[in-house]
Structures are given as C-alpha cells and as structure tokens.
C-alpha positions as CSV (number, residue, x, y, z in Angstrom):
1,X,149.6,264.1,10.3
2,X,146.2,262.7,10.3
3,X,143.3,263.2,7.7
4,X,140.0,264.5,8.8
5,X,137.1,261.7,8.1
6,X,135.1,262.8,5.9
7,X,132.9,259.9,5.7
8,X,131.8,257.7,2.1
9,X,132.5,258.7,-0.7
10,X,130.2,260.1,-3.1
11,X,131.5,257.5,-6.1
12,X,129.9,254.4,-4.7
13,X,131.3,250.9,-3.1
14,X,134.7,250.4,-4.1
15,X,135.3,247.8,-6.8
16,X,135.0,244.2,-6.1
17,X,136.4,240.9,-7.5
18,X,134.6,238.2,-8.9
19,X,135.9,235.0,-7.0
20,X,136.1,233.2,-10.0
21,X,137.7,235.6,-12.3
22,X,141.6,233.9,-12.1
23,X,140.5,230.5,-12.4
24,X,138.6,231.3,-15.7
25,X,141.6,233.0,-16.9
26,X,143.5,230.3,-16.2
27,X,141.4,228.0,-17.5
28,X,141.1,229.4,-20.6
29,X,145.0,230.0,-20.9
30,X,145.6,226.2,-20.1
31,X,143.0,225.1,-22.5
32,X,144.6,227.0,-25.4
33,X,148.5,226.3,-24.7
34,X,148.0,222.2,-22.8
35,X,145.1,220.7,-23.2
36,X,142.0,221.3,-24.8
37,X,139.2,219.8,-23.1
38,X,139.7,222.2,-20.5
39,X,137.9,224.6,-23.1
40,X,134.7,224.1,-22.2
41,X,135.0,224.5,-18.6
42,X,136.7,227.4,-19.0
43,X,133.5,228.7,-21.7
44,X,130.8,228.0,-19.3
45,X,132.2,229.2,-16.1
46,X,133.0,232.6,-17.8
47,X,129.7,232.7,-18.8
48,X,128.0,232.3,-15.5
49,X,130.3,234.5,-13.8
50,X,129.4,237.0,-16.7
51,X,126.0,236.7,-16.0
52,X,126.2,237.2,-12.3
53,X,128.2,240.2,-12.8
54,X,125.7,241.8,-14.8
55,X,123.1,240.7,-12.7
56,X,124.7,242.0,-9.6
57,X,124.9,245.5,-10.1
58,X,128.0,246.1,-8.7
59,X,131.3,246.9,-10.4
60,X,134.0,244.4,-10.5
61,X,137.3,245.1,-11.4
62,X,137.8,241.7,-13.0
63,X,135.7,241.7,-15.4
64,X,138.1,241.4,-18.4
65,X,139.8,238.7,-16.8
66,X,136.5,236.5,-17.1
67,X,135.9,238.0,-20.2
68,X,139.2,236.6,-21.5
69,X,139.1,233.6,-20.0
70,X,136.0,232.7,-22.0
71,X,137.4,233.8,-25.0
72,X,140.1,231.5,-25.0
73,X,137.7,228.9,-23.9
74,X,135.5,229.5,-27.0
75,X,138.6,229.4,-29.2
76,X,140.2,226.6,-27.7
77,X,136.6,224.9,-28.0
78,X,136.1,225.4,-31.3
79,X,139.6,224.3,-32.5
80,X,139.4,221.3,-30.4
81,X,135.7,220.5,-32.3
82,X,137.7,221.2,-35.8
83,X,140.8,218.8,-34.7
84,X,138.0,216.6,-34.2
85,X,136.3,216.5,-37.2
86,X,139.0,216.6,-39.5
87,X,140.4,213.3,-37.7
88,X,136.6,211.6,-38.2
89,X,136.7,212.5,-41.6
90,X,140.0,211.5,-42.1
91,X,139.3,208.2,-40.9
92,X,135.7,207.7,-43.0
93,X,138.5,208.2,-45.8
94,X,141.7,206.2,-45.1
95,X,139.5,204.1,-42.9
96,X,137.1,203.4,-45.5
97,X,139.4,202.9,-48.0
98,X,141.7,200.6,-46.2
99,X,138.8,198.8,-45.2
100,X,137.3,197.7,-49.2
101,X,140.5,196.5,-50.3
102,X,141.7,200.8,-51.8
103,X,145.5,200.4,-50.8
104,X,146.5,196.7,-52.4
105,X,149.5,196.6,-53.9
C-alpha cells in the first residue's frame, strides 16, 4: 500500500549536517585523552563551524557535536598552557638555582 503525496512539509527543510562536525569532535576527544596540541585545532575549527551555523539559518542536527568538540579543545588548551607554565617556572627555580651554585653539597 502506497501513501498519497502530499507534497513539503509544513515544518521546513529537513535537518542538515555540518561537514565538519565529527572531526571537531574528534579532535577535541584526541586532544584531551593523546595529545594536546591538537587543542587548538580542535578550538578554532569549532568555532568557525559555530559561526557558520548560526550564520546559516538552517538547522543542523550536529550542532552539539561541534559544540563539544570545542569544549574539549578549550579545556585541553588551557591544561596544556598550565602544564606549560608550571614546567617554565619550575625550571626559573631548579634551573636557576642549579645554575648559582643552590644545590652544592
């Protein structure tokens, strides 16, 4: 048994997905649990994909996907900054130190 056509429908286009939705999302997983750098990347690109959905007008049924994946890129980006500054001021210390003579025995 067949339908009758009953031509668009009144809610709109259907739902469409942002090309770059999984790769943010993966991204940002991989940035958090491997390697950090890829933070960043992950940051930016959900941002401009962010921006183009709002800009667009349409609805995309990824949208938390990018959303998340630039979450985890913030995080991952801001833990990577703190790693980072802890090990330059641990080595102004113990560098420093080691450097004027601190640690003779």
């Amino acid at each position: 048994m067949s339908y009758p056509n009953y031509g668009p429908s009144y809610y709109g286009p259907p739902p469409q997905t942002h090309p770059n939705g999984t790769t943010i999302l993966v991204l940002g997983i991989l940035s958090l649990v491997v390697c950090a750098i890829l933070g960043p990347f992950a940051w930016s690109m959900g941002t401009k994909a962010l921006r183009e959905i709002d800009q667009s007008g349409y609805v995309y049924e990824n949208r938390g996907m990018v959303s998340a994946g630039r979450v985890c890129g913030i995080v991952s980006t801001c833990l990577m900054l703190a790693v980072i500054g802890l090990y330059l001021i641990m080595f102004v210390v113990f560098g420093g130190a080691a450097l004027l003579g601190g640690f003779d025995d």
